[in-house]
Every structure is written in C-alpha cells, then in structure tokens.
N, C-alpha and C positions, 0 to 999 in steps of 0.2 A: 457485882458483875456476874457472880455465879446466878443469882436469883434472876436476869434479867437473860441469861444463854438460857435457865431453863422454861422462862416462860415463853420464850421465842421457840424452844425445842415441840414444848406442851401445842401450843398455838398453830406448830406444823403439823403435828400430829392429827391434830382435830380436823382443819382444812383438807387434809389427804380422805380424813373417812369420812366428812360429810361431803368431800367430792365423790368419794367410790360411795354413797350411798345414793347421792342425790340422780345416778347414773343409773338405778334399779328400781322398778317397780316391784314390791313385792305384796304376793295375792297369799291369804291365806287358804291350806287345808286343812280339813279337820274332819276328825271320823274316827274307826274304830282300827287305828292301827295297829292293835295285840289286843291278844286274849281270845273265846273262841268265837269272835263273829271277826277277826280280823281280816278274813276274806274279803269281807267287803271293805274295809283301808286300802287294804292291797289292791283292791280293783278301782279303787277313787280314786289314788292317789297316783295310779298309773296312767289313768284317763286324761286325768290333770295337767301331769307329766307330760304326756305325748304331745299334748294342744300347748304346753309353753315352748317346749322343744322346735314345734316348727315354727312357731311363732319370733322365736330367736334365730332361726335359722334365714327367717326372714328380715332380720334384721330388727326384731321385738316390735315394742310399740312408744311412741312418739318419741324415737329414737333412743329409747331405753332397753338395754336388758331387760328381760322379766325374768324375779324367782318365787319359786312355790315355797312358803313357809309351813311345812308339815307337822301338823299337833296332831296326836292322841289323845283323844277323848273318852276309851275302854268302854264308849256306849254307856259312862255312867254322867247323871246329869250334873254332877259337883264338880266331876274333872269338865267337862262341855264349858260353866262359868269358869274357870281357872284357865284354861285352853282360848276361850275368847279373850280374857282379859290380857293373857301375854299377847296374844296375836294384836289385839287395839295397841300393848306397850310396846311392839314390835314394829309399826309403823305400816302394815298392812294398808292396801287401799281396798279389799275386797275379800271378801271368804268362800270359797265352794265347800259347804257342807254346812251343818254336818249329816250324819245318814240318819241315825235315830229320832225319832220327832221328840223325843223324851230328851235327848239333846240339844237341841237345834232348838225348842221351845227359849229356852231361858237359855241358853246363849245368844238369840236373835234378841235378848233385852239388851244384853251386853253390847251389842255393834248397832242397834239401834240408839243408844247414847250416845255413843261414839259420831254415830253418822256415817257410819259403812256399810253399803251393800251386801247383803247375805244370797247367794241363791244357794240351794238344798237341792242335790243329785236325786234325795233317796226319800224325805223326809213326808210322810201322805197324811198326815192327821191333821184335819180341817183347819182345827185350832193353830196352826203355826201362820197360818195367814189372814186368820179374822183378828186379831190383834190389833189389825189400825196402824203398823208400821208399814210405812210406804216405801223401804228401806228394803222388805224383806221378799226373795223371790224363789220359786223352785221351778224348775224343769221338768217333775216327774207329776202325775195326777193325786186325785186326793180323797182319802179311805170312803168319803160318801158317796166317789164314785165308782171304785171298784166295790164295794160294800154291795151297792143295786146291782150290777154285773153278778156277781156272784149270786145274791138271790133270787136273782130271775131266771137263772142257768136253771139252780137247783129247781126250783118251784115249775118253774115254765117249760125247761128242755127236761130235764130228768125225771120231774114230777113225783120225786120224792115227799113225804109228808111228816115222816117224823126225825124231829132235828135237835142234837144235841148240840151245844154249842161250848166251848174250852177256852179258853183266854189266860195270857202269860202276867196280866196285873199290868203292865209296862203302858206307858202314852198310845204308842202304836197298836198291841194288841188288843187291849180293850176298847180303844176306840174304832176299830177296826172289827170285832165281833161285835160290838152296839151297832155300827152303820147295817151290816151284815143281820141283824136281827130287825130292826127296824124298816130292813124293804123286805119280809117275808110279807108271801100272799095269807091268803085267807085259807087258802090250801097245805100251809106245811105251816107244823103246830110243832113250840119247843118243848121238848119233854126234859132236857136236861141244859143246866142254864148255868157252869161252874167254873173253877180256876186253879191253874198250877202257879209254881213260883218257879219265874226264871232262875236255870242256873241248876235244878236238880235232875235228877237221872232217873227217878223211878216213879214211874204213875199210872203203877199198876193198882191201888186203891181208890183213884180215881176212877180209873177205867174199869172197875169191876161194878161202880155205881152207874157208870154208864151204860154197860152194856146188859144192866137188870131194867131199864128202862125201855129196850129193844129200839135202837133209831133205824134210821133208814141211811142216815149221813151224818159225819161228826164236822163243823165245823170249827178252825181252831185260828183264833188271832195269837199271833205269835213271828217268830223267827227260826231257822232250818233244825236249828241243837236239839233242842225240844221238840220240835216237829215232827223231827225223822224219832226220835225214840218214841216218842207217843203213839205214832202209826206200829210201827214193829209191836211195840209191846199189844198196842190192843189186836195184834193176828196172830199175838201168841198166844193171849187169852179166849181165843176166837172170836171174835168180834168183826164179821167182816160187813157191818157200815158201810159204805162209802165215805172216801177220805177229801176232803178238800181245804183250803189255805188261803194267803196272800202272797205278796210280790216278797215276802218275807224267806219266804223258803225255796224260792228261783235258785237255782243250779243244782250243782254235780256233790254237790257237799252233803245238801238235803238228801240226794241220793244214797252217798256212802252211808251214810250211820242207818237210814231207812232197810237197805237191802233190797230184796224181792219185795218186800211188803212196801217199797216204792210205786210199784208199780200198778195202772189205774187212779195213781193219786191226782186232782184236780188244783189247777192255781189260777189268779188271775194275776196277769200281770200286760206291759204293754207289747204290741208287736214284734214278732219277729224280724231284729233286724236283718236279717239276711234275704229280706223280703224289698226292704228298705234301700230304691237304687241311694238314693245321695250318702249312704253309711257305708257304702262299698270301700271307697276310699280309707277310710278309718279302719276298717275291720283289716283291711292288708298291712297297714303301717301296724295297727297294735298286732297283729300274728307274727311280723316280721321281729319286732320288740320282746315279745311277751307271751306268745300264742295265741288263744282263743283266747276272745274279751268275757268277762263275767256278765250277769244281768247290767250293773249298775257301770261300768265301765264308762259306755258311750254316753252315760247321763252326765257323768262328771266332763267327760272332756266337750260336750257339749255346752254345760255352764261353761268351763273355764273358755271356751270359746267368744259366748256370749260375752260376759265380763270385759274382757280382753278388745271384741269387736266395739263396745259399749265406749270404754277410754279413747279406742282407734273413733269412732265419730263423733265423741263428743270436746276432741283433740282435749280432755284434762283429767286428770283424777281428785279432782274436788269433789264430796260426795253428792253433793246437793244436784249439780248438774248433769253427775253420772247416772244420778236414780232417775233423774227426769226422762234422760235419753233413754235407760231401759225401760220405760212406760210408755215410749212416745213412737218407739219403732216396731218392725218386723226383723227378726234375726232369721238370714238363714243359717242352716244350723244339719248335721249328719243326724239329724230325726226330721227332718223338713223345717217348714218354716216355721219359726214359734213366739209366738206374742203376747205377751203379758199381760192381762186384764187388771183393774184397778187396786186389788189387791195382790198382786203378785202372784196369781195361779197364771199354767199355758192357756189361753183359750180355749183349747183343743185340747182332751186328753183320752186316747180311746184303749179301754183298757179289752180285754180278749180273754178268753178262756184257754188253760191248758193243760196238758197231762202226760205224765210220766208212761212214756210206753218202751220198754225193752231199757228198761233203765236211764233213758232220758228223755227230759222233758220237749213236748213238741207240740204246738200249736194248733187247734182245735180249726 
C-alpha cells in the first residue's frame, strides 16, 4: 500500500512539472556574463530580456510563456561547448548568442546536432557561417565586411601609407586584422605585422617595436581591455600613429581605461541607432529599464525578436520548420527589415566609420 501512495505521490509530481513546463517556451542566452568583457552579457542579456518581457506581456508566443535561460560563457571557448551542451539538456528551443566568434564557433556544432537555431548578436568572423549549418544565423555583419570598410577609410579617405597592424591571437581578432590587411590598397604598405595576448596589461615592448618602424596608423583586431591600454600606452611612449579598431572596442568602456588618448580613435561598426526611426521605440523602453543601450544591446533584442517572431509564424517550435521559416522570410525588426541569405548572414550589413571625439564615440 505504501509503495503504491508513493508511486501515485511520484507520478503527481511529474504531471504537475511536465505541465508547468510544457506551458514555457524556453530560448537560450549565452555570452560573456562575468569577467572583464562582461559588459557585453550585460547588454545581451538585457536586450533579450526586454524583447521576452513584452512579448509576455503580450500574452507570449503560441500561448506559452517565454523564459530566457541565461549561460555564461567567460568568452572562453570550453565554457561556450559546456554552456551549449546544458542549454540543448535544458530543453531550449533557440539560443541568442553567443557574442565571441571563438565561442559561438564550436558551440554552433553543439546546437547544430541538436537541431537548434543559433542566431549570434555579436559574433562577425566569416567562419561562423561558412560551416554549412543551415541552423546557424546572426544579426550583426561579418569581419570581411567591415575588414574592406576599414581599409578603404584608411587608404582612400585618410591616405595614410604606412601601417602597422596588432591582433589579440583570439578567432575574432585575428580574423578581423587578416580581413583588414587583405583589402589594403597598393598604396598603404605593412611595416609592422605582430600580436599581444589577450588578457595582459602591458605592451609597452611591443609598442617600442612599433613605433621604431614609424606607421602612419596602428591597426589592432581585438576587444576594448586591451584596446584602450594599448592606445594610452603607445601616447605615453609617443607614438601618435593614428589609432583605429573594430566593432570590438564600441562604447564608454574602451573609453574609460583609454582616457584622453581616446580621443581621434577610429572604429567601424554599424549605424547609429539613434538615426534609426523604427529603434526609437526600443531605445525608450531600454532607457526606461536600464538607461542607454550598449553597441550590442539592440542586436540581441533584435535576434530575440526574430526567433520569437519565427515560432509566432511558423505556429511550432520543431526545429526543422523553424529554420526553414527563418530562411524563407523578411523580419521586421528595430534595425529595419532583415533577411537572411542562405547561409545565415543579414543580407544587408552596412558597416560606417567612427571616432571618439570629446570622449565619445560619434559617427563619421
């Protein structure tokens, strides 16, 4: 008798949670929620946040709650497989992120097994979408194309010629100074061609090799940590090069550690939203929230939108049907309308030159 109350006890218990489960859609996030790039977690995961939030308030999607299942990833690529693999054991029907292409690489194998949509907020190295997973999508453009942007600025508006070039060793930044070196004209020639390791503080050895070379402009693939100390140090050393980047080093952070020798620094990244009518919207709810949005904010809540709008038309979260609909549509979306071409890039990705003036960054 007792063995037979407690499997009818046990048997309640399951039915209650696979009904309060089967009542949730849950999307994974993933990024770099701590450590020192965790700005950008913070700004994904809020992006994310705000786009379930009204979406819930709408009454979710095909009559389900939605929750954000938030992983940290530390921007390192072993936590990224470990972080996918609970998110697939966690019953996820979708992931936004993660932000580092060195991440988002080889976790996108992880949910490509699985048969779950990935799109990537942040993630731009070429590589994350020639892979042949049709599974796999992002929002944001990709280092071959701001790579040309950037050296056509330099070479063609600037007309600088001699160019050193610095890279953090990581997926993103070396792929990101190869693209970046690879659209140089015939007119701007590398005199210096070397690399830091993410993660240290002083490069001033480096930059004493550099600046025996005489550039005319340092370019450096990388992310803001590193960024901003490497500018400072080389205007300590005198070296005043001209300074330029990627989408890496976008905000107030690159700022802080940089200082005044912020300032005149060039970046490519995409438009200013505040230029953008259909982000109006967005920009007021997150300041209401949170204050100003970071660079990558409206990229995540943007995926999380798409995703979300993707299950709302494709009335299922089976993956197979889901990924076909995000191939098959136009989303409008608080960056305009954006569509996915066969591998999983936007169609459209128009990246812009920018510079630090008066201590923040502003649009060229």
């Amino acid at each position: 008798m007792f063995r037979r109350l407690m499997i009818i006890i046990l048997s309640f218990g399951c039915m209650q949670s696979c009904t309060h489960k089967s009542n949730i859609i849950r999307i994974g996030v993933a990024g770099p929620m701590t450590g020192d790039q965790s700005v950008f977690g913070r700004d994904e995961r809020r992006g994310a946040e705000l786009a379930v939030q009204e979406w819930n308030r709408s009454g979710g999607v095909l009559g389900k709650k939605i929750e954000a299942v938030v992983e940290d990833d530390q921007h390192d690529p072993r936590q990224a497989v470990a972080v996918a693999n609970r998110l697939v054991s966690d019953g996820v029907v979708g992931v936004i992120g993660h932000f580092n292409s060195n991440c988002s690489i080889p976790a996108s194998a992880v949910y490509h097994r699985a048969g779950i949509p990935m799109i990537s907020h942040g993630s731009t190295n070429p590589q994350l979408t020639e892979q042949g997973f049709n599974d796999v999508f992002r929002v944001c453009g990709r280092d071959d194309q701001q790579g040309k942007v950037a050296a056509d600025f330099v070479c063609r508006d600037l007309k600088l010629s001699r160019i050193a070039i610095i890279q953090d060793r990581t997926t993103y930044g070396q792929g990101l100074a190869d693209e970046f070196r690879s659209h140089l004209s015939s007119t701007c020639r590398t005199v210096y061609d070397g690399s830091i390791i993410q993660g240290d503080k002083d490069f001033r050895a480096v930059l004493t090799d550099v600046k025996s070379k005489k550039p005319d402009l340092i370019y450096y693939g990388g992310v803001f940590p590193e960024a901003g100390l490497l500018v400072k140090q080389a205007r300590q050393l005198g070296i005043h090069a001209v300074f330029m980047s990627g989408d890496g080093i976008m905000g107030p952070e690159f700022v802080n550690i940089a200082g005044s020798a912020a300032d005149g620094v060039y970046a490519t990244f995409g438009p200013d939203i505040g230029s953008v009518p259909a982000a109006r919207p967005f920009i007021e709810s997150y300041r209401k929230l949170y204050g100003e949005p970071g660079p990558y904010s409206i990229y995540a809540y943007v995926a999380m939108n798409i995703l979300l709008d993707a299950i709302k038309g494709a009335q299922t979260t089976v993956p197979g049907k889901l990924v076909s609909y995000l191939h098959a549509h136009t989303f409008d979306t608080a960056l305009g309308a954006i569509r996915f071409d066969s591998k999983g890039d936007v169609a459209h990705s128009p990246y812009v030159i920018w510079q630090v003036r008066d201590r923040h960054f502003v649009q060229r």
